[in-house]
Each structure stands twice: as structure tokens, then as C-alpha cells.
C-alpha positions, 0 to 999 in steps of 0.5 A, a space after each residue: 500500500 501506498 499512502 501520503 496522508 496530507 497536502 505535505 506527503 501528497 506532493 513529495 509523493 508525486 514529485 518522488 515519481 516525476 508527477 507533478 501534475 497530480 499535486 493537489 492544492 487542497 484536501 478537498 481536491 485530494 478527497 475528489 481525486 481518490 480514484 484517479 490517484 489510486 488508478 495513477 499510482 496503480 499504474 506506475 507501481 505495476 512498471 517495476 518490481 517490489 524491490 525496486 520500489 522498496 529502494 526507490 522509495 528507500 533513496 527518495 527518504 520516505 523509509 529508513 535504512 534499517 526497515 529492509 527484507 521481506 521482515 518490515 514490522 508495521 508499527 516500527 512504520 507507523 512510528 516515522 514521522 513521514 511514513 505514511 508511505 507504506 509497500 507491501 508486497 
């Protein structure tokens, strides 16, 4: 699952994977373009495998070095500030 929880989040998450356009201005447009955002992301996570998102997302700062593997514990996640992002496989 991919997730950015607020207006901060949402626009580093969409210029992480080079999508500018779908930044949002607002929580109202944010919760108006649920759909079309899930569609969006759906389809670039589906251009690479897990591990290489794992480390895309791990380069771009949005998970600490020291989560990693197939072992990721969800609550250490929950506990980062910015990680609102989280991968499952």
C-alpha cells in the first residue's frame, strides 16, 4: 500500500515519481481525486518490481535504512514521522 496522508506527503509523493501534475492544492481536491490517484499510482507501481520500489522509495527518504527484507514490522512504520508511505508486497 501506498499512502501520503496530507497536502505535505501528497506532493513529495508525486514529485518522488516525476508527477507533478497530480499535486493537489487542497484536501478537498485530494478527497475528489481518490480514484484517479489510486488508478495513477496503480499504474506506475505495476512498471517495476517490489524491490525496486522498496529502494526507490528507500533513496527518495520516505523509509529508513534499517526497515529492509521481506521482515518490515508495521508499527516500527507507523512510528516515522513521514511514513505514511507504506509497500507491501
Amino acid at each position: 500500500m501506498i499512502a501520503a496522508s496530507n497536502l505535505t506527503q501528497q506532493k513529495r509523493l508525486w514529485t518522488a515519481l516525476g508527477r507533478e501534475d497530480m499535486i493537489k492544492q487542497n484536501n478537498n481536491q485530494r478527497l475528489d481525486s481518490h480514484a484517479e490517484e489510486a488508478q495513477v499510482i496503480a499504474e506506475i507501481i505495476s512498471t517495476m518490481t517490489a524491490d525496486y520500489w522498496e529502494a526507490f522509495y528507500r533513496n527518495a527518504g520516505f523509509l529508513p535504512h534499517a526497515l529492509g527484507g521481506s521482515k518490515r514490522h508495521l508499527m516500527t512504520l507507523m512510528s516515522i514521522p513521514e511514513a505514511s508511505c507504506t509497500l507491501s508486497r
